[in-house]
MOPAC internal coordinates of N, CA, C and O (Angstrom, degrees):
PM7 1SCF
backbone

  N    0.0000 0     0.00 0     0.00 0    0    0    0
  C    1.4463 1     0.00 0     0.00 0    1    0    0
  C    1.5332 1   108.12 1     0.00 0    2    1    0
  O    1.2310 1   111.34 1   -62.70 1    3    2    1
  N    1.5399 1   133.92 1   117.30 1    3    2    1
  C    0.9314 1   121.23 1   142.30 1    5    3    2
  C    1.9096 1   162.55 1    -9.83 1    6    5    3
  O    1.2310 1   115.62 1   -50.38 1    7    6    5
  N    0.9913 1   125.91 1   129.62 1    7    6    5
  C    1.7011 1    97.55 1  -165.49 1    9    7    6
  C    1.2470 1   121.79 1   -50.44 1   10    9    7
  O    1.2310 1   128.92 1   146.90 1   11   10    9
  N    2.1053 1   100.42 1   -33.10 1   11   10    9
  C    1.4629 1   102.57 1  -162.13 1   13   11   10
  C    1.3760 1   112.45 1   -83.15 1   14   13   11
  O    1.2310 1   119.22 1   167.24 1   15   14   13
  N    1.5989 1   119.09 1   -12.76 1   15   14   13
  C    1.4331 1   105.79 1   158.72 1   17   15   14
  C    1.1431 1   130.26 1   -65.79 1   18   17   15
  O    1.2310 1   114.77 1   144.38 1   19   18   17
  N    1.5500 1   127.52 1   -35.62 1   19   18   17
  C    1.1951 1   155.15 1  -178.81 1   21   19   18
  C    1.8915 1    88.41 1   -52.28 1   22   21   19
  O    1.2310 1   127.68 1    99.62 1   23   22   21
  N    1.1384 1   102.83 1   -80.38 1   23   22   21
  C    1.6764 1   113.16 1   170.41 1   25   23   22
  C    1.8882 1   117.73 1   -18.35 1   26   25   23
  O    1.2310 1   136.64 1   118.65 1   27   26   25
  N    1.5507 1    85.38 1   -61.35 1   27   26   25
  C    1.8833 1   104.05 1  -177.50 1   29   27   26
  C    1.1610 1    97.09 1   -41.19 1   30   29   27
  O    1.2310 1   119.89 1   117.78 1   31   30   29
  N    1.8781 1   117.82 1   -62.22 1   31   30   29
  C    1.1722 1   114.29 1  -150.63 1   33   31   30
  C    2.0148 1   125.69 1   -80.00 1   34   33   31
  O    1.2310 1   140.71 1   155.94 1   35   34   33
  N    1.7187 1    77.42 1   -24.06 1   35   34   33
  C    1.8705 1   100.37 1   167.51 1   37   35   34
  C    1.5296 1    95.70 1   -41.34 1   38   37   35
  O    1.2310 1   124.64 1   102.19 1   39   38   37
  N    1.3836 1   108.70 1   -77.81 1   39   38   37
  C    1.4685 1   122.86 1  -159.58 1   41   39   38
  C    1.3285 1   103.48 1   -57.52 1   42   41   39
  O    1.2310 1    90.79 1   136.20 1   43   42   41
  N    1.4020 1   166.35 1   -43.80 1   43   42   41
  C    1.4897 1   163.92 1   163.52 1   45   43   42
  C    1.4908 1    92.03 1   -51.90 1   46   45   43
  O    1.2310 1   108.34 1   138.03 1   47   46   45
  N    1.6807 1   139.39 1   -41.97 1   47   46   45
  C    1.1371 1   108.88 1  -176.99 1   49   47   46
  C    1.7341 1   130.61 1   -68.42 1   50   49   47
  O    1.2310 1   130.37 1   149.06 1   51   50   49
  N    1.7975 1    97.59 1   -30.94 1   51   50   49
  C    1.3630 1   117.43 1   175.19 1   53   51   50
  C    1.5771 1   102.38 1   -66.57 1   54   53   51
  O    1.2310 1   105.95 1   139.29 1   55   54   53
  N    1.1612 1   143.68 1   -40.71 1   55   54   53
  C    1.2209 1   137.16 1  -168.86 1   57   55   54
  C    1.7214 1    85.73 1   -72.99 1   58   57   55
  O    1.2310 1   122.27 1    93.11 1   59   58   57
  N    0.8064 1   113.27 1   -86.89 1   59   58   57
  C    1.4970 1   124.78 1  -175.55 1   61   59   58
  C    2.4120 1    99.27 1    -8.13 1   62   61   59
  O    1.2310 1   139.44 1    94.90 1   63   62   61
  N    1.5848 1    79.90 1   -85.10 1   63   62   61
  C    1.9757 1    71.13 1   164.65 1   65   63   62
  C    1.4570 1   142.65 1   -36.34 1   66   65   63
  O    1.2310 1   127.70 1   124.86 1   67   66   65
  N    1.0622 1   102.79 1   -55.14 1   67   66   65
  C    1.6487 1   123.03 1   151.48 1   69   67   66
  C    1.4721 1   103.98 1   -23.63 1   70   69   67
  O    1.2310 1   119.86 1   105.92 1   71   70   69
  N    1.4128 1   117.88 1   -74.08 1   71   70   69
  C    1.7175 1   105.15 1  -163.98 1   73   71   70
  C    1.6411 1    96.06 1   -88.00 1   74   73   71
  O    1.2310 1   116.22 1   150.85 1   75   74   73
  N    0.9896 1   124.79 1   -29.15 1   75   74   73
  C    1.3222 1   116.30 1   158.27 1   77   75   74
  C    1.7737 1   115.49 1   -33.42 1   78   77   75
  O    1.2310 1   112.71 1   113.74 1   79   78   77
  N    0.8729 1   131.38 1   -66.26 1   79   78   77
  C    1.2933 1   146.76 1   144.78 1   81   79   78
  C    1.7298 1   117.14 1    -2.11 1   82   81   79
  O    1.2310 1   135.95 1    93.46 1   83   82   81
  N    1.9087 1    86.74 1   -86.54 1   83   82   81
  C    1.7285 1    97.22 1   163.16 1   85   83   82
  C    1.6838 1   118.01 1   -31.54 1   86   85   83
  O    1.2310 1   116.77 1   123.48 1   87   86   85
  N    1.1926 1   123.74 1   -56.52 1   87   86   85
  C    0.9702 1   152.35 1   168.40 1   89   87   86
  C    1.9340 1   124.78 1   -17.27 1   90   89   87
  O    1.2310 1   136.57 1   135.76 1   91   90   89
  N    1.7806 1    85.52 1   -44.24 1   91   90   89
  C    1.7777 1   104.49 1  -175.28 1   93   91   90
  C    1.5426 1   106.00 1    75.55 1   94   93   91
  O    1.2310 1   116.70 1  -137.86 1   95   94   93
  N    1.4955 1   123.87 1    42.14 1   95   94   93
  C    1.2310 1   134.39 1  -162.20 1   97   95   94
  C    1.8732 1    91.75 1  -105.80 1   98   97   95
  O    1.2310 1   129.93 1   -73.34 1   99   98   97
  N    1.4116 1    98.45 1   106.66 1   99   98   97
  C    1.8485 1    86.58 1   160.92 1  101   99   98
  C    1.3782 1   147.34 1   -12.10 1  102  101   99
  O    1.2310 1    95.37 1   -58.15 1  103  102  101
  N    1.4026 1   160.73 1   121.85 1  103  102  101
  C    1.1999 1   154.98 1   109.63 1  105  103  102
  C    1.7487 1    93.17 1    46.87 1  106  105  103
  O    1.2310 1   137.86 1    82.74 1  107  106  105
  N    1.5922 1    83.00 1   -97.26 1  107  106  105
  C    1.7834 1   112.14 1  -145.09 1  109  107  106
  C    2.4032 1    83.56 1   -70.21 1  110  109  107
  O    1.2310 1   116.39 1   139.76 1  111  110  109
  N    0.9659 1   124.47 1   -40.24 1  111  110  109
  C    1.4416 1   112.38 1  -179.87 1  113  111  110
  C    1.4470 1   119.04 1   -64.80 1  114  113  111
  O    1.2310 1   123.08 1   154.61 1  115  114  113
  N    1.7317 1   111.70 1   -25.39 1  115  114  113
  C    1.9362 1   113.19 1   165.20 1  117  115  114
  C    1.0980 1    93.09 1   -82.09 1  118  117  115
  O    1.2310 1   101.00 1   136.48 1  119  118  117
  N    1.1433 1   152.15 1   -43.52 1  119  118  117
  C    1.7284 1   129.86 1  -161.19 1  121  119  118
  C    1.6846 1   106.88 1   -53.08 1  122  121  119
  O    1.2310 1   133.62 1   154.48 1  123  122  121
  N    1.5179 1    91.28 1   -25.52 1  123  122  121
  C    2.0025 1   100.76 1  -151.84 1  125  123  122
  C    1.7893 1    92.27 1   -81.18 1  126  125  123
  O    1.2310 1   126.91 1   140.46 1  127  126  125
  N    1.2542 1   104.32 1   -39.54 1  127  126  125
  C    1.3738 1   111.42 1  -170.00 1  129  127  126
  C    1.6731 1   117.24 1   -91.39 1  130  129  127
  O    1.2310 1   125.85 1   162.79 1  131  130  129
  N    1.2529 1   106.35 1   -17.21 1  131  130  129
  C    1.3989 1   114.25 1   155.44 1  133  131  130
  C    1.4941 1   121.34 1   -51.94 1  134  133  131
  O    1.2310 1   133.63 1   111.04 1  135  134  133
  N    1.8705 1    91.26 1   -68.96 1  135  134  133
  C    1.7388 1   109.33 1   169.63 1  137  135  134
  C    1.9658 1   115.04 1   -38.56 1  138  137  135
  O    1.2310 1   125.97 1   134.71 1  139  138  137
  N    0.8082 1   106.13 1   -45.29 1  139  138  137
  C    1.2517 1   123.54 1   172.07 1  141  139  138
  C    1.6708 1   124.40 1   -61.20 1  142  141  139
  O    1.2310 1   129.44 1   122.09 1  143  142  141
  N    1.1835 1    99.42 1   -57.91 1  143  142  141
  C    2.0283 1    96.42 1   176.13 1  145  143  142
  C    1.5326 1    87.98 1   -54.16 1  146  145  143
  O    1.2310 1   115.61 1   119.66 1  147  146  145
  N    1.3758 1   125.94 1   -60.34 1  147  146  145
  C    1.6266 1   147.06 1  -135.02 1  149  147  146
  C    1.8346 1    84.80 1   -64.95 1  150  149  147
  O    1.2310 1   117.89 1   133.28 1  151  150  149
  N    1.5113 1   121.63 1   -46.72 1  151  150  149
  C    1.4605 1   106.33 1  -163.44 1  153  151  150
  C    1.6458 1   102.52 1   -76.45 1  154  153  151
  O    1.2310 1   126.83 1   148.28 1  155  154  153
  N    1.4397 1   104.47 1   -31.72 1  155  154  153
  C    1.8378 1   116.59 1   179.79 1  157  155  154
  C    1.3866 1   102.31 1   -42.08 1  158  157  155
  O    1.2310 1   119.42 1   105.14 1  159  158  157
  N    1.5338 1   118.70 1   -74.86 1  159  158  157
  C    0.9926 1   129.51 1  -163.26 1  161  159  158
  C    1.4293 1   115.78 1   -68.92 1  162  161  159
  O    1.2310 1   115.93 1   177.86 1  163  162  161
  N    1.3210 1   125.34 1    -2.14 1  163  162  161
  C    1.4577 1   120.38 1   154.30 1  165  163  162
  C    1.3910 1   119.40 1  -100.14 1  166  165  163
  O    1.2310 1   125.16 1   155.06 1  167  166  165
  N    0.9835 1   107.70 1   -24.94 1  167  166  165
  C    1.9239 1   110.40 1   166.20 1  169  167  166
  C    1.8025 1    82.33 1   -62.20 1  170  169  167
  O    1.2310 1   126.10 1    73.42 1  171  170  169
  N    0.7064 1   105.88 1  -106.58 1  171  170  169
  C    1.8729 1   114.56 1  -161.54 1  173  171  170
  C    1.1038 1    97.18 1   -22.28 1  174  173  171
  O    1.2310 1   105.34 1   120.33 1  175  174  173
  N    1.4466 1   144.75 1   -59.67 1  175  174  173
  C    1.8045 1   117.36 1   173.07 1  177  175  174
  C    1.1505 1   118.36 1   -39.84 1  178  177  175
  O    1.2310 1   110.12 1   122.15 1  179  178  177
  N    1.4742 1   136.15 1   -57.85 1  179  178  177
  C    1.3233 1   135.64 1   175.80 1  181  179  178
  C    1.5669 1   115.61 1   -29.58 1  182  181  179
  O    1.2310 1   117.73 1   132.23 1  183  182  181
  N    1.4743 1   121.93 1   -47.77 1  183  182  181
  C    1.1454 1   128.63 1  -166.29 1  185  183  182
  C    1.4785 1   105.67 1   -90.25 1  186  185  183
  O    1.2310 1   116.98 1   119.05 1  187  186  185
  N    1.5576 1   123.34 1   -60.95 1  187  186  185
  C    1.4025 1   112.13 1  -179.29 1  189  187  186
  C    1.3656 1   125.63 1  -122.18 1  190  189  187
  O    1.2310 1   122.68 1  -173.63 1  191  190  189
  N    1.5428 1   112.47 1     6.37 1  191  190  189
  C    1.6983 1   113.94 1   173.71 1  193  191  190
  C    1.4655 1   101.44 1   124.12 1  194  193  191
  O    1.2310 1   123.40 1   -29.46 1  195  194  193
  N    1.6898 1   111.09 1   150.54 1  195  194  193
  C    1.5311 1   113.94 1   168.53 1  197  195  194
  C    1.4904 1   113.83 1   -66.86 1  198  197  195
  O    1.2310 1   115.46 1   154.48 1  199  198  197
  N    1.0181 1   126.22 1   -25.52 1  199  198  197
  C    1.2574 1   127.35 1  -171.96 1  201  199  198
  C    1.8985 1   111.69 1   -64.51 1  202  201  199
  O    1.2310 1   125.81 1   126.15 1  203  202  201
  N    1.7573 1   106.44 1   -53.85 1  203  202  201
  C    1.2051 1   112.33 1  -166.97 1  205  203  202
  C    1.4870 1    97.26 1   -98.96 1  206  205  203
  O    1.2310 1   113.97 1  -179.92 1  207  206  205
  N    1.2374 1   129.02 1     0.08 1  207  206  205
  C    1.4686 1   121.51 1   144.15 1  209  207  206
  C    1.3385 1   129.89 1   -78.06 1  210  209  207
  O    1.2310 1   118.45 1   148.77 1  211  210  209
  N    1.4493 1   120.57 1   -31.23 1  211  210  209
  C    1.2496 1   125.73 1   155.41 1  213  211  210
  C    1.8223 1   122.72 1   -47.60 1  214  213  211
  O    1.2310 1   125.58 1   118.82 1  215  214  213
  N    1.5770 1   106.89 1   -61.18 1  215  214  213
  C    1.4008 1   104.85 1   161.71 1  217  215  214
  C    1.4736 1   125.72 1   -58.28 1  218  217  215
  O    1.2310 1   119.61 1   178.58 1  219  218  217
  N    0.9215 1   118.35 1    -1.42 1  219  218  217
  C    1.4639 1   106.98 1  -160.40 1  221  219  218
  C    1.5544 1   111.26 1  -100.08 1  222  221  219
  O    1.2310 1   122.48 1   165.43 1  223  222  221
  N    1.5266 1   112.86 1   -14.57 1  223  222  221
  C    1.7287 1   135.14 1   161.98 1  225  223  222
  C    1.3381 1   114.55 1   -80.32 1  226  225  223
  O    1.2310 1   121.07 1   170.02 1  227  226  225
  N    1.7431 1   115.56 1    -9.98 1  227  226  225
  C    1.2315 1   120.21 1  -164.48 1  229  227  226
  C    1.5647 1   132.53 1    15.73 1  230  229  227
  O    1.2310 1    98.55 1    63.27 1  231  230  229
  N    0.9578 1   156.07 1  -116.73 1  231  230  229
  C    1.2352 1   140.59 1  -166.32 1  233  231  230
  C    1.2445 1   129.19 1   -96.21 1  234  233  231
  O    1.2310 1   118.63 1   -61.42 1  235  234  233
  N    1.5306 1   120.21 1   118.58 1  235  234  233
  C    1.4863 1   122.79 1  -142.36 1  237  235  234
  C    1.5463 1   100.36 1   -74.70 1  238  237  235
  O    1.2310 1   113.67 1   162.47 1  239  238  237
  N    1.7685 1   129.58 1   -17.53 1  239  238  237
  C    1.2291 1   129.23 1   156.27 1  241  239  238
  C    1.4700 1   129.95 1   -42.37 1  242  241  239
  O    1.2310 1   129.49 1   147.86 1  243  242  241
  N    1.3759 1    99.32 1   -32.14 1  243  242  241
  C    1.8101 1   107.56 1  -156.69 1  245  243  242
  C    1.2952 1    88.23 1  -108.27 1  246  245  243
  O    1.2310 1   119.00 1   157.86 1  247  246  245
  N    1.6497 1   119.52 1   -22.14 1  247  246  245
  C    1.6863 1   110.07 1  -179.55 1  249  247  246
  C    1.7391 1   100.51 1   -79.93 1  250  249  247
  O    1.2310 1   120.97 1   145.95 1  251  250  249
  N    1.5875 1   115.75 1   -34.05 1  251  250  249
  C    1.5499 1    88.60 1   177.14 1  253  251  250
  C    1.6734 1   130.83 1   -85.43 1  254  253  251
  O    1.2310 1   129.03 1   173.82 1  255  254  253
  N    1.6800 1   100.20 1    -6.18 1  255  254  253
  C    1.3068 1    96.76 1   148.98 1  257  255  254
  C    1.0326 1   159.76 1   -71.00 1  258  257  255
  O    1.2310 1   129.85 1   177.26 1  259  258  257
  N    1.5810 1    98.61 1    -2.74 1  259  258  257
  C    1.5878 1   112.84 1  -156.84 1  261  259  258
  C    1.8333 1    98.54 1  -110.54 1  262  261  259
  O    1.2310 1   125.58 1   160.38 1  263  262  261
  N    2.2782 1   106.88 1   -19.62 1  263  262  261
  C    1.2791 1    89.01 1  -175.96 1  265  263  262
  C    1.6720 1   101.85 1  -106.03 1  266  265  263
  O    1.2310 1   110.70 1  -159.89 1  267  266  265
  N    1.2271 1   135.09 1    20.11 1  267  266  265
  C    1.6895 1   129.86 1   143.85 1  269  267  266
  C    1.3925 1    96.26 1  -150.41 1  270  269  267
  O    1.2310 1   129.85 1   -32.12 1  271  270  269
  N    1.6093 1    98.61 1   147.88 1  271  270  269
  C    1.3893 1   114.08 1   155.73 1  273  271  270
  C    1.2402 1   135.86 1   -76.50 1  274  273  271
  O    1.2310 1   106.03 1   -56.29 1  275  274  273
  N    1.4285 1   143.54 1   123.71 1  275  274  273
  C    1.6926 1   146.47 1   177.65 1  277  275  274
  C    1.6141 1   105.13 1    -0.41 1  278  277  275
  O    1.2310 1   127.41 1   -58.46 1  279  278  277
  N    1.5989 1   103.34 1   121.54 1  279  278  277
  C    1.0715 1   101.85 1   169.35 1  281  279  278
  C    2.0528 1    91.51 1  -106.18 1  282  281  279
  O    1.2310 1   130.03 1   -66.91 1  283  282  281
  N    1.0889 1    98.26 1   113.09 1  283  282  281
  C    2.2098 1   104.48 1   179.69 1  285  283  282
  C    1.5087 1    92.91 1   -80.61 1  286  285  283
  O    1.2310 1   112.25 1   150.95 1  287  286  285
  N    1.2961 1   132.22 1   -29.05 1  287  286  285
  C    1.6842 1   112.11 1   178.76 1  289  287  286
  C    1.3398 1   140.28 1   -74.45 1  290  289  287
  O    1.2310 1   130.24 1   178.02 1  291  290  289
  N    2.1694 1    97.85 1    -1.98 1  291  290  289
  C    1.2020 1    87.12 1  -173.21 1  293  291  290
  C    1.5434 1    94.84 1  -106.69 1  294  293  291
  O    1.2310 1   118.31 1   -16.89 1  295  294  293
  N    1.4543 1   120.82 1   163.11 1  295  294  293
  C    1.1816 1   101.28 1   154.86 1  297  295  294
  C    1.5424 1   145.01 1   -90.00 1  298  297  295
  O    1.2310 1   121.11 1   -18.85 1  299  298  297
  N    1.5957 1   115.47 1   161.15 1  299  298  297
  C    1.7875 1   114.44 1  -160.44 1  301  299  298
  C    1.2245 1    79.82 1  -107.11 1  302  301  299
  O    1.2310 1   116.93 1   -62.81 1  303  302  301
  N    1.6020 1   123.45 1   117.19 1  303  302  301
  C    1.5097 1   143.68 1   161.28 1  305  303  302
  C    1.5373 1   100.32 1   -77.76 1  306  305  303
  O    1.2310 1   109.94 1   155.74 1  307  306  305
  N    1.3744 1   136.49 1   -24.26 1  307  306  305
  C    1.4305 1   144.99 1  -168.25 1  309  307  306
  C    1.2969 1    99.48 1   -84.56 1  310  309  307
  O    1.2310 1   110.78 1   117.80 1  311  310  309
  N    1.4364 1   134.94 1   -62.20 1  311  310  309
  C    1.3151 1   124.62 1  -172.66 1  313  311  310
  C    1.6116 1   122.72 1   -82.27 1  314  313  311
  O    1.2310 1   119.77 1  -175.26 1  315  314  313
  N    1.5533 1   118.04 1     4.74 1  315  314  313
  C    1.2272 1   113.37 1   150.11 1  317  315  314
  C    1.3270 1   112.67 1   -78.03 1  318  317  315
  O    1.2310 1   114.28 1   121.96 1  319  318  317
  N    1.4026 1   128.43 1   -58.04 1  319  318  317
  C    1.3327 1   144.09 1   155.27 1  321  319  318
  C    1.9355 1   118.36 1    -6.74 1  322  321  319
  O    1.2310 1   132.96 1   131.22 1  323  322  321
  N    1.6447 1    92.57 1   -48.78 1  323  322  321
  C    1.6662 1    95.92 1   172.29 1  325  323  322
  C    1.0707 1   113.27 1  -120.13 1  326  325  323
  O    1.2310 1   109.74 1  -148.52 1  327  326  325
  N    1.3455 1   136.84 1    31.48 1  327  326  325
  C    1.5177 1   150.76 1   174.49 1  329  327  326
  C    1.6230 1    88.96 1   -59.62 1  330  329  327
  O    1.2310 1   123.69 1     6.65 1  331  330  329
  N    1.7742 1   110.53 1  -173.35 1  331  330  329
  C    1.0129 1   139.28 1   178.69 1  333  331  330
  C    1.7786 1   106.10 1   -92.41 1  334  333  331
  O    1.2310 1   125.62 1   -38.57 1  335  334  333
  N    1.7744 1   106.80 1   141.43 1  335  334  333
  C    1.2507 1    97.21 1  -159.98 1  337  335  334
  C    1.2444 1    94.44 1  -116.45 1  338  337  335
  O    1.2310 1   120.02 1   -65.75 1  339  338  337
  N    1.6282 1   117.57 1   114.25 1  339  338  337
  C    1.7133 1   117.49 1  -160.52 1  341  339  338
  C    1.6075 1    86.36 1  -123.73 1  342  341  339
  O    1.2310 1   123.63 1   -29.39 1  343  342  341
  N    1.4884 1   110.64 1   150.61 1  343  342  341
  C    1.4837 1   114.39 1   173.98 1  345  343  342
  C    1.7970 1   101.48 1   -81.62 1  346  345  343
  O    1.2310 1   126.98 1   -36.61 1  347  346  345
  N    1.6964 1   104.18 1   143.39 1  347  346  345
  C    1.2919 1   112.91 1   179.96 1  349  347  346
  C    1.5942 1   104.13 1   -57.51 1  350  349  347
  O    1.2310 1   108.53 1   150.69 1  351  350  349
  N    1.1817 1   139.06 1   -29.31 1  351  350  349
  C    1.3754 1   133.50 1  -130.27 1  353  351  350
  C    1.9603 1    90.55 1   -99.29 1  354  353  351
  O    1.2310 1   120.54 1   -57.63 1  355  354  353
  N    1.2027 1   116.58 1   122.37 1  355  354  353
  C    1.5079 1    93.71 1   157.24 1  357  355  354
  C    1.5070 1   129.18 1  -139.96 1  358  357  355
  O    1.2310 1   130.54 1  -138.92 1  359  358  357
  N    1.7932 1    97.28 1    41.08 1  359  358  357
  C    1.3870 1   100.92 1   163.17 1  361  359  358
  C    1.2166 1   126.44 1   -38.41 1  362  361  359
  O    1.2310 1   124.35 1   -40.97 1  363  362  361
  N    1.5248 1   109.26 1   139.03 1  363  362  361
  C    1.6921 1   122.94 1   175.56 1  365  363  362
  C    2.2099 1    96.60 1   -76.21 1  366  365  363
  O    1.2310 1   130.26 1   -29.54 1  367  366  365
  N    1.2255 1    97.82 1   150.46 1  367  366  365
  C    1.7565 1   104.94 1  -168.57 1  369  367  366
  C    1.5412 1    97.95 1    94.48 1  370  369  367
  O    1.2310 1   111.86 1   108.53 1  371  370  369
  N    1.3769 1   132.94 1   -71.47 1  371  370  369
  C    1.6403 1   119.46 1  -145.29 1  373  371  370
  C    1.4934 1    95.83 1   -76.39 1  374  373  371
  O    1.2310 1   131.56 1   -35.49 1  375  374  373
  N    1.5319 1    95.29 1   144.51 1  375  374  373
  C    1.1326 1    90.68 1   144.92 1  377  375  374
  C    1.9697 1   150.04 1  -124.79 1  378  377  375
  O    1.2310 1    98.64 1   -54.20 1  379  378  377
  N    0.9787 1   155.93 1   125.80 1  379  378  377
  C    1.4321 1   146.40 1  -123.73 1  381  379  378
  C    1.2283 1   116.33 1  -114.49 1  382  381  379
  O    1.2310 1   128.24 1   -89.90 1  383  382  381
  N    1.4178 1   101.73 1    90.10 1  383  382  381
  C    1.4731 1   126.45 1   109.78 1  385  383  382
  C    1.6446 1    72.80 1  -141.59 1  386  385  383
  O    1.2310 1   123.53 1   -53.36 1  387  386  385
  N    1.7398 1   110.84 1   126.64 1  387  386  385
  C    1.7830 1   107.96 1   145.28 1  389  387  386
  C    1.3756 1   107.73 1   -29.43 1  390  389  387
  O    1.2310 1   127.06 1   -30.41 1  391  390  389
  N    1.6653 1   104.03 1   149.59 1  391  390  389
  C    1.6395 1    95.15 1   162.27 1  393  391  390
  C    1.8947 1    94.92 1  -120.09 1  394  393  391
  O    1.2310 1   120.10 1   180.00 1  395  394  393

Protein backbone atom coordinates (compact mmCIF):
# COMPACT_ATOMS: atom_id res chain seq x y z
CA UNK A 1 0.00 0.00 0.00
CA UNK A 2 1.26 3.27 -0.68
CA UNK A 3 1.76 6.21 1.93
CA UNK A 4 -0.93 8.25 0.35
CA UNK A 5 -3.44 5.60 0.79
CA UNK A 6 -2.28 4.82 4.13
CA UNK A 7 -2.76 8.81 4.56
CA UNK A 8 -6.45 8.63 2.68
CA UNK A 9 -7.40 6.18 5.05
CA UNK A 10 -5.72 7.93 8.37
CA UNK A 11 -7.76 10.95 7.47
CA UNK A 12 -11.51 9.13 7.04
CA UNK A 13 -10.54 7.51 10.32
CA UNK A 14 -9.92 10.95 12.17
CA UNK A 15 -13.00 12.43 10.60
CA UNK A 16 -14.84 9.39 11.45
CA UNK A 17 -13.59 10.02 15.45
CA UNK A 18 -14.28 13.50 15.31
CA UNK A 19 -18.11 12.95 14.96
CA UNK A 20 -17.74 10.08 16.99
CA UNK A 21 -16.78 12.57 19.53
CA UNK A 22 -19.69 15.07 18.54
CA UNK A 23 -21.63 12.24 19.30
CA UNK A 24 -20.71 11.90 23.38
CA UNK A 25 -19.26 8.48 22.32
CA UNK A 26 -16.67 7.16 25.03
CA UNK A 27 -12.80 7.16 25.02
CA UNK A 28 -12.33 3.38 25.29
CA UNK A 29 -15.84 2.72 22.74
CA UNK A 30 -13.99 5.18 19.69
CA UNK A 31 -10.74 3.45 20.10
CA UNK A 32 -12.85 0.07 19.50
CA UNK A 33 -14.67 1.56 16.61
CA UNK A 34 -11.86 3.40 15.22
CA UNK A 35 -9.78 0.00 15.40
CA UNK A 36 -12.49 -1.35 13.51
CA UNK A 37 -13.33 1.11 10.43
CA UNK A 38 -9.20 1.13 10.32
CA UNK A 39 -9.13 -2.97 9.92
CA UNK A 40 -12.44 -2.62 7.36
CA UNK A 41 -10.89 -0.28 5.37
CA UNK A 42 -7.76 -2.23 4.82
CA UNK A 43 -9.37 -5.54 4.18
CA UNK A 44 -11.49 -3.65 1.47
CA UNK A 45 -8.31 -2.02 -0.07
CA UNK A 46 -6.81 -5.35 -0.51
CA UNK A 47 -9.77 -6.45 -2.52
CA UNK A 48 -10.90 -3.37 -4.54
CA UNK A 49 -8.75 -0.13 -3.93
CA UNK A 50 -8.55 2.90 -1.40
CA UNK A 51 -10.57 4.84 -3.40
CA UNK A 52 -13.76 2.42 -3.68
CA UNK A 53 -13.17 1.43 -0.13
CA UNK A 54 -13.11 4.81 0.97
CA UNK A 55 -16.54 5.46 -0.83
CA UNK A 56 -18.08 2.62 0.06
CA UNK A 57 -18.47 3.79 4.13
CA UNK A 58 -19.53 6.99 2.59
CA UNK A 59 -19.80 9.67 5.01
CA UNK A 60 -17.83 9.40 8.12
CA UNK A 61 -20.77 11.75 9.77
CA UNK A 62 -23.64 9.41 8.97
CA UNK A 63 -21.23 6.39 9.74
CA UNK A 64 -20.79 7.76 13.33
CA UNK A 65 -24.29 8.26 13.63
CA UNK A 66 -25.54 5.31 12.56
CA UNK A 67 -22.97 3.18 14.97
CA UNK A 68 -24.28 4.90 18.59
CA UNK A 69 -26.91 7.09 19.40
CA UNK A 70 -26.35 10.70 21.45
CA UNK A 71 -25.16 10.17 24.60
CA UNK A 72 -26.80 14.18 26.12
CA UNK A 73 -25.25 13.20 29.65
CA UNK A 74 -21.94 13.33 28.84
CA UNK A 75 -20.31 16.33 28.22
CA UNK A 76 -18.86 17.53 24.45
CA UNK A 77 -15.64 19.59 25.52
CA UNK A 78 -15.09 19.63 21.45
CA UNK A 79 -18.11 21.50 20.46
CA UNK A 80 -17.66 24.27 22.91
CA UNK A 81 -14.06 24.27 21.83
CA UNK A 82 -15.36 24.75 18.02
CA UNK A 83 -18.47 26.73 18.67
CA UNK A 84 -18.83 30.20 17.17
CA UNK A 85 -16.42 32.84 18.45
CA UNK A 86 -18.66 35.97 19.38
CA UNK A 87 -17.18 38.82 21.61
CA UNK A 88 -18.81 38.78 25.20
CA UNK A 89 -19.35 42.56 25.13
CA UNK A 90 -22.61 43.76 23.43
CA UNK A 91 -22.93 47.27 24.20
CA UNK A 92 -25.10 49.40 21.86
CA UNK A 93 -22.28 52.40 20.47
CA UNK A 94 -19.03 49.99 20.36
CA UNK A 95 -18.08 48.64 17.83
CA UNK A 96 -15.97 45.00 17.67
CA UNK A 97 -12.88 44.77 16.84
CA UNK A 98 -11.69 48.18 19.02
CA UNK A 99 -10.07 50.21 16.48
Amino acid sequence: MKPVDRLRIESAVLRYDFWLEMRGVRGRRRRALRSELRANLLEATSDVGVTRALFGIGSPKQLAYAAQPADPSRPRWSQGFCGPRQPSCSCSGDSWPPS
